[in-house]
C-alpha positions in Angstrom: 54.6 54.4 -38.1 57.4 53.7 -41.2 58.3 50.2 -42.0 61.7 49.5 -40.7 61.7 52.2 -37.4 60.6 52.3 -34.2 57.1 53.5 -33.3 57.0 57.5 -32.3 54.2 57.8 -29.7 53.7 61.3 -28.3 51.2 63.6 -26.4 49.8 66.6 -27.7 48.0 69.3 -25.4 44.6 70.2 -26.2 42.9 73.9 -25.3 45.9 75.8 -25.3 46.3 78.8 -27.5 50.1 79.0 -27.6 50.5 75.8 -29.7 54.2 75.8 -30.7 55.0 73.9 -27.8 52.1 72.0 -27.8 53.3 68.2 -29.4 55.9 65.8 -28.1 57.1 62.7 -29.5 58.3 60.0 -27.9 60.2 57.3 -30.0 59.9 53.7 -28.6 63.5 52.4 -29.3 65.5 50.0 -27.5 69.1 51.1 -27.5 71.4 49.7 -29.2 75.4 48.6 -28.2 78.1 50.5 -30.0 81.6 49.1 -29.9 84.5 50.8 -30.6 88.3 49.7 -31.1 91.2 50.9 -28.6 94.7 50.4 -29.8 97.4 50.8 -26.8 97.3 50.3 -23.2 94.6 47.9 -22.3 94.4 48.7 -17.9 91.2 51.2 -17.7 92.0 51.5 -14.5 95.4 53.3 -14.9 95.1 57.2 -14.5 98.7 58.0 -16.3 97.2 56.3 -19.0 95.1 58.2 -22.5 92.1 54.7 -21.7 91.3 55.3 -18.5 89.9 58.5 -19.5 88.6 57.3 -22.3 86.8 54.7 -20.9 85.0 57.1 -18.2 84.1 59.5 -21.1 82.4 56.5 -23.0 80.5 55.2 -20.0 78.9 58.6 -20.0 76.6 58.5 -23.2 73.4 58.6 -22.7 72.1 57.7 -25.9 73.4 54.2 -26.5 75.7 51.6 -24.4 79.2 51.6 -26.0 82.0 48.7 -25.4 85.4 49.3 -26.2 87.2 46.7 -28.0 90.8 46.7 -26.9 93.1 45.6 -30.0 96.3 45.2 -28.1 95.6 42.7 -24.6 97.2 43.0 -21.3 100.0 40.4 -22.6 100.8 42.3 -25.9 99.2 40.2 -28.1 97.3 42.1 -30.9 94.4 41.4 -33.1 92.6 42.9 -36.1 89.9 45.2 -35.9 86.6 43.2 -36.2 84.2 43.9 -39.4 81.3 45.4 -37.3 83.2 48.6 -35.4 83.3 52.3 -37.4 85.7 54.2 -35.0 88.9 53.2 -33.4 91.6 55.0 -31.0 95.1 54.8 -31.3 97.2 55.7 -28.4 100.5 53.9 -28.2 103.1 52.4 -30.9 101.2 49.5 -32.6 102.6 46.5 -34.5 103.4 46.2 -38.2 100.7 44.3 -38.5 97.9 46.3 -36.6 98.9 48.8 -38.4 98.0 47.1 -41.8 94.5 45.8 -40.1 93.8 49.7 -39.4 94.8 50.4 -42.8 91.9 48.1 -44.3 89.6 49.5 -41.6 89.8 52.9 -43.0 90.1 52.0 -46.4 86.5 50.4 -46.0 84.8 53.5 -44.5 86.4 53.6 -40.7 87.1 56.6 -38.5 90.3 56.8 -36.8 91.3 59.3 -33.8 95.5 58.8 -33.4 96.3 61.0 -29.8 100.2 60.8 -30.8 102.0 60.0 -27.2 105.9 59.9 -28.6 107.9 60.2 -32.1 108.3 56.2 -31.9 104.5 56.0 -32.1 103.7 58.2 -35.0 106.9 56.3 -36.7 104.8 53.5 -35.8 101.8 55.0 -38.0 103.6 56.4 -40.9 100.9 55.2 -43.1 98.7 57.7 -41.4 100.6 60.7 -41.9 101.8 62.9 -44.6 104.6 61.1 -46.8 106.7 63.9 -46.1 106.3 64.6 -42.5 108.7 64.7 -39.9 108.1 64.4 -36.0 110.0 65.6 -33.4 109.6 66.1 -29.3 108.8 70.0 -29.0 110.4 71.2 -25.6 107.6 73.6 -24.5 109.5 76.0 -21.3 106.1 76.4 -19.9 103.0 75.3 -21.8 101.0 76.1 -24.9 97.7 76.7 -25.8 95.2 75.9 -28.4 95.2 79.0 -31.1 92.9 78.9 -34.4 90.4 76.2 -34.4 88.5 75.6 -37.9 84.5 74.9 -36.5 83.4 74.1 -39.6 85.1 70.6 -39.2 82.9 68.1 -38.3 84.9 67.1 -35.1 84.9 70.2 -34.1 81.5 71.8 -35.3 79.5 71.3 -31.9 82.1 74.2 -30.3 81.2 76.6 -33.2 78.8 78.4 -30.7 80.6 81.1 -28.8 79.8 79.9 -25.6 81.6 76.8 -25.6 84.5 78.2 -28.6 87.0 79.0 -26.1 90.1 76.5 -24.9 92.6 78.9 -23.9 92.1 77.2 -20.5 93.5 73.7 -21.4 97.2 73.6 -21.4 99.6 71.7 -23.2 103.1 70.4 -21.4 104.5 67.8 -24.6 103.7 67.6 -28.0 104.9 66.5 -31.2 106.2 68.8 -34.1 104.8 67.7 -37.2 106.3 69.3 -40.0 104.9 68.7 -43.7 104.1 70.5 -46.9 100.8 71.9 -46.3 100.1 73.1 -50.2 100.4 69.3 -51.6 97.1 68.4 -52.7 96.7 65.5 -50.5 98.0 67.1 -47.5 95.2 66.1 -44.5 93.5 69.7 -43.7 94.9 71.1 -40.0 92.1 72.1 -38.2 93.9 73.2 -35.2 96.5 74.7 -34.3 98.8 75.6 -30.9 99.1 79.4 -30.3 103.0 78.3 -31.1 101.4 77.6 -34.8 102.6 74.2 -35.2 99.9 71.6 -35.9 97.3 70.4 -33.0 94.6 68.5 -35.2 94.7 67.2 -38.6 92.0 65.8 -40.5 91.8 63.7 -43.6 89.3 62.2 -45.7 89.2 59.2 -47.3 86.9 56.6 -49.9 83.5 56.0 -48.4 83.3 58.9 -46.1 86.4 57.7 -44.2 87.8 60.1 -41.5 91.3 59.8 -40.3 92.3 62.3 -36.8 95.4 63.1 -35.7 96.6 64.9 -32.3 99.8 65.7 -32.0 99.6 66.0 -27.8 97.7 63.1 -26.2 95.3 63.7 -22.9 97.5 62.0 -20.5 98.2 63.7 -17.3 101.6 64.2 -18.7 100.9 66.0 -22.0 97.9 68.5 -20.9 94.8 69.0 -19.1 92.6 67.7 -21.9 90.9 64.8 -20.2 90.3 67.3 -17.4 88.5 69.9 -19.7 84.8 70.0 -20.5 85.6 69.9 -24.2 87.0 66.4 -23.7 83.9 64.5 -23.5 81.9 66.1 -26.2 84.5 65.7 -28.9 84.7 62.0 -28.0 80.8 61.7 -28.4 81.3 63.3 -31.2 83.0 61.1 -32.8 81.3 57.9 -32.2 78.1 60.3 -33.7 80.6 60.3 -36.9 81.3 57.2 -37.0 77.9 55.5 -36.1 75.3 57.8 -37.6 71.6 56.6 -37.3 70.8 54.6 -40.3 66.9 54.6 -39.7 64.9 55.4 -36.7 65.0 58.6 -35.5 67.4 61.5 -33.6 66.3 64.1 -31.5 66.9 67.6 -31.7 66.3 71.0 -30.9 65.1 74.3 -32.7 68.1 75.6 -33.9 70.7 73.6 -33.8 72.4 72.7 -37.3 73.0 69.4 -38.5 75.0 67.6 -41.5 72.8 65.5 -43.5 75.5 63.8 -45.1 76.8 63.0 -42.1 73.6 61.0 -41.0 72.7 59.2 -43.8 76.5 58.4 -45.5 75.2 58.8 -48.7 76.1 62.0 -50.9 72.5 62.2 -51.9 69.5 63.2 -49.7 66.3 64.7 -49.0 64.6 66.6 -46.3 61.2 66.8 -45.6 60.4 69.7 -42.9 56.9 69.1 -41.1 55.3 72.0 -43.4 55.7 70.0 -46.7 58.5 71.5 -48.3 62.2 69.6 -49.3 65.6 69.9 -48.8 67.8 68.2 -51.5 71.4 67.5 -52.1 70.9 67.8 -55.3 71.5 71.3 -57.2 68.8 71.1 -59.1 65.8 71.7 -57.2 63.4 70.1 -59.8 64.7 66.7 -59.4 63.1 67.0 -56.1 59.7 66.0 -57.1 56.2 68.0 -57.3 56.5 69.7 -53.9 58.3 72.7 -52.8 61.7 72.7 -52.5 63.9 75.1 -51.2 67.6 75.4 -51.0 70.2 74.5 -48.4 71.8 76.5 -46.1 75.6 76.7 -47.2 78.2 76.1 -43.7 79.7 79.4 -42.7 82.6 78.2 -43.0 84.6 79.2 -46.5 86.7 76.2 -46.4 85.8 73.8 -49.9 85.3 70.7 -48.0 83.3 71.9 -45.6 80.0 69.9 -45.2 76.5 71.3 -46.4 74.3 71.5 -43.2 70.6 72.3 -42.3 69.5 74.5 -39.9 66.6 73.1 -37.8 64.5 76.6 -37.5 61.6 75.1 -36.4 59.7 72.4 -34.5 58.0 69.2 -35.8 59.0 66.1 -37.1 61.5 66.3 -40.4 62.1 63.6 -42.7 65.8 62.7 -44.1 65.2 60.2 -47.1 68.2 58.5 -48.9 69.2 55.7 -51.1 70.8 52.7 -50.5 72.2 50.0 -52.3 69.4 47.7 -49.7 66.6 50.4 -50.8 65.3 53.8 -49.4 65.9 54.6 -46.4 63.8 57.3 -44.1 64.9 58.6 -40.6 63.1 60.6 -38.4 64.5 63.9 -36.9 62.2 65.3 -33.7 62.8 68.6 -33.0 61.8 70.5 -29.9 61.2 73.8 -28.6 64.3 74.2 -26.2 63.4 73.8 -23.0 63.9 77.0 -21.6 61.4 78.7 -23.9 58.5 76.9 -22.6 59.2 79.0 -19.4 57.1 81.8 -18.9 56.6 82.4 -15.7 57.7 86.1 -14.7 60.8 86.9 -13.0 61.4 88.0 -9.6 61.0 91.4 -9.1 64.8 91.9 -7.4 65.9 90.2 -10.6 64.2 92.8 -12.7 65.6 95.3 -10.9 69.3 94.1 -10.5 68.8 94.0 -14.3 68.3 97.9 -14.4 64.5 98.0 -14.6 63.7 98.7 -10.9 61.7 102.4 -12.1 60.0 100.0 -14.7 58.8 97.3 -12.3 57.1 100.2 -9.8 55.3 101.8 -12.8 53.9 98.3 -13.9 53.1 97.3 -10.4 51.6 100.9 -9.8 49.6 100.1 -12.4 48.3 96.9 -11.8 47.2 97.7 -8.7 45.1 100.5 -9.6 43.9 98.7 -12.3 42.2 96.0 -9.5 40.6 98.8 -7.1 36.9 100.2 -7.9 36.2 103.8 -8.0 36.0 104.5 -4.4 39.5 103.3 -3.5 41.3 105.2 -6.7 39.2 108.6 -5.2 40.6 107.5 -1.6 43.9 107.0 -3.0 43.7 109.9 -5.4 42.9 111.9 -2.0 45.7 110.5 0.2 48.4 111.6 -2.8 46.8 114.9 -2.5 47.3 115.0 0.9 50.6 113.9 1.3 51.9 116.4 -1.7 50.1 119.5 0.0 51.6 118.7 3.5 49.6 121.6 5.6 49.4 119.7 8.6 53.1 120.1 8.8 53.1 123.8 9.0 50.3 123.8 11.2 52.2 121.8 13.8 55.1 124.3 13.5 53.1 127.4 13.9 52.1 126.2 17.3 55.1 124.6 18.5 56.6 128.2 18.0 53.4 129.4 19.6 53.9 127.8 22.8 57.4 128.8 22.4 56.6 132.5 22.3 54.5 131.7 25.1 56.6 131.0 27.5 59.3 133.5 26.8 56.6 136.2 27.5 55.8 134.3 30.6 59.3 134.3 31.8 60.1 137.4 31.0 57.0 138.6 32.9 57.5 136.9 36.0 61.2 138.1 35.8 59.9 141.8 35.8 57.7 141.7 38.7 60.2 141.4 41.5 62.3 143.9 40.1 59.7 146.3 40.6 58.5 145.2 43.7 62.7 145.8 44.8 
């Protein structure tokens, strides 16, 4: 065990050739409550309402409890966002002065999702936006759709697979027009865009790993089908993964997925142990390391020059993230596992095989197999039944006397036909 983490028990099988899959750890944790800020209406229990998705989407995660923190109460009153929360949601006009408290929490590290519902709310967070930035109401004649997507944003990195890349199916009814110089050197990065190519998402980045999101549409029955989407949930996950990342312990994984180490630690500096010995640094030298190997990180695929350095996890064991803090070192575990689905090795069903295109395949190996299990005698037997069954005399030999018989008794007929003409 490592000072300062939980214990990782595991089990191991023993006598098993294919040993890949052989080792599981099992970290003994108790979870932890995460609370997150809500700015806007406070009923969870109102469907028209961005919360009352919001809330169901949160009661979902596995990994830890989370409470949501409502700012603004039932009677209007607001208060400031408490020292201990990393991530708050905005999704109604707020106050001058909530507006000021969620000011200081980003400027002292926060992450901030704003799901703009009207023009008077994101006049409400002018702060937020672009000093130059208008809003208007878009009047949309039917709907839109989400166009390009940038996945090498952090928010939006877990849809970079192809399999979960497309939204074309989540329609948009309202949203705001946000119109701003996009070339100004702190313009916030648009990650998203509507096929109409006005803004969807923006994305800036502040001091102290601050993250600051803006949607111009909000999930609301009335603006689109977000909430209603399976993309919904895990981009509100993964945002309370950005905002609360795993000081110590450990985080589970599998074999080849990517992560962001920079993400995990908040520290610009970092190293990676992988469970053969060798290191991963931040650091571009690869000699500050230290005495053991060291290879080099894998660069995003993204081209964009803020995009995050990641790590692909190509392998299973137990990898080591190491950082610095102003407390001391720091060490978290990552456990990665074989997928699932490749410890299953049991053969497929032979009317899969052969809906697959393999049916001529699947009688040659089962032809096979079966010979291969019979002795001597039953191959010759079998040998001598093919034989049989390719030469096919019996057949003939049934026809030549069917038309025997046939012949037969024609000549009798006739025969007995002649004889009492003569006797006429």
């Amino acid at each position: 065990s490592v000072e300062d983490q939980p214990r990782i028990a595991g089990y191991e099988l023993l006598n098993e050739p294919h040993v890949f899959d052989n080792v599981i750890d099992l970290p003994l944790e108790e979870q932890q409550v995460i609370q997150v800020a809500h700015a806007g209406a406070s009923d969870p229990n109102n469907a028209d309402e961005m919360r009352y998705y919001l809330q169901r989407v949160l009661d979902g995660n596995e990994t830890d409890p989370i409470e949501v923190v409502d700012l603004v109460g039932a009677d209007g009153v607001a208060v400031p966002v408490p020292p201990n929360i990393r991530l708050a949601f905005v999704t109604d006009v707020v106050s001058e002065g909530l507006a000021v408290s969620l000011r200081t929490f980003v400027d002292n590290g926060g992450v901030l999702l704003i799901a703009l519902k009207s023009v008077e709310m994101a006049n409400s967070l002018k702060s937020f936006l672009p000093a130059d930035a208008t809003v208007e109401e878009t009047a949309v004649d039917d709907y839109v759709m989400l166009g390009r997507l940038d996945f090498s944003s952090p928010l939006l990195s877990p849809f970079a697979d192809a399999r979960f890349a497309d939204f074309s199916s989540i329609r948009f009814w309202h949203y705001r027009k946000l119109s701003f110089d996009e070339n100004q050197p702190d313009a916030p990065r648009v990650i998203g865009r509507f096929d109409s190519g006005a803004p969807a998402i923006l994305q800036s980045v502040g001091s102290q790993n601050a993250k600051v999101f803006v949607l111009t549409a909000g999930w609301q029955p009335n603006d689109s089908q977000w909430a209603l989407s399976t993309r919904f949930p895990p981009m509100i996950l993964r945002l309370v993964q950005i905002a609360n990342p795993r000081q110590s312990g450990y985080r589970l994984f599998e074999a080849g997925q990517r992560i962001y180490p920079q993400e995990l630690t908040n520290a610009e500096r970092w190293n990676l142990t992988l469970p053969d010995g060798s290191v991963r640094s931040s650091d571009a030298d690869a000699a500050s390391v230290g005495p053991e190997k060291a290879v080099g990180l894998e660069a995003d695929t993204a081209s964009s020059p803020v995009a995050a350095e990641s790590v692909l996890l190509d392998g299973p064991g137990r990898w080591m993230l190491n950082w610095e803090t102003p407390e001391g070192p720091k060490v978290m575990s990552l456990l990665v596992t074989v997928p699932a689905s490749e410890s299953r090795t049991e053969p497929l069903p032979v009317g899969q095989l052969q809906a697959l295109g393999m049916s001529s395949d699947v009688a040659a190996t089962k032809e096979v197999a079966a010979r291969d299990k019979m002795d001597s005698g039953n191959a010759a037997q079998l040998d001598a039944r093919e034989l049989e069954s390719q030469q096919k005399f019996w057949r003939w030999l049934l026809i030549a006397g069917l038309a025997c018989l046939a012949l037969e008794g024609i000549f009798a007929f006739l025969i007995e036909r002649r004889h009492p003409i003569e006797m006429a």
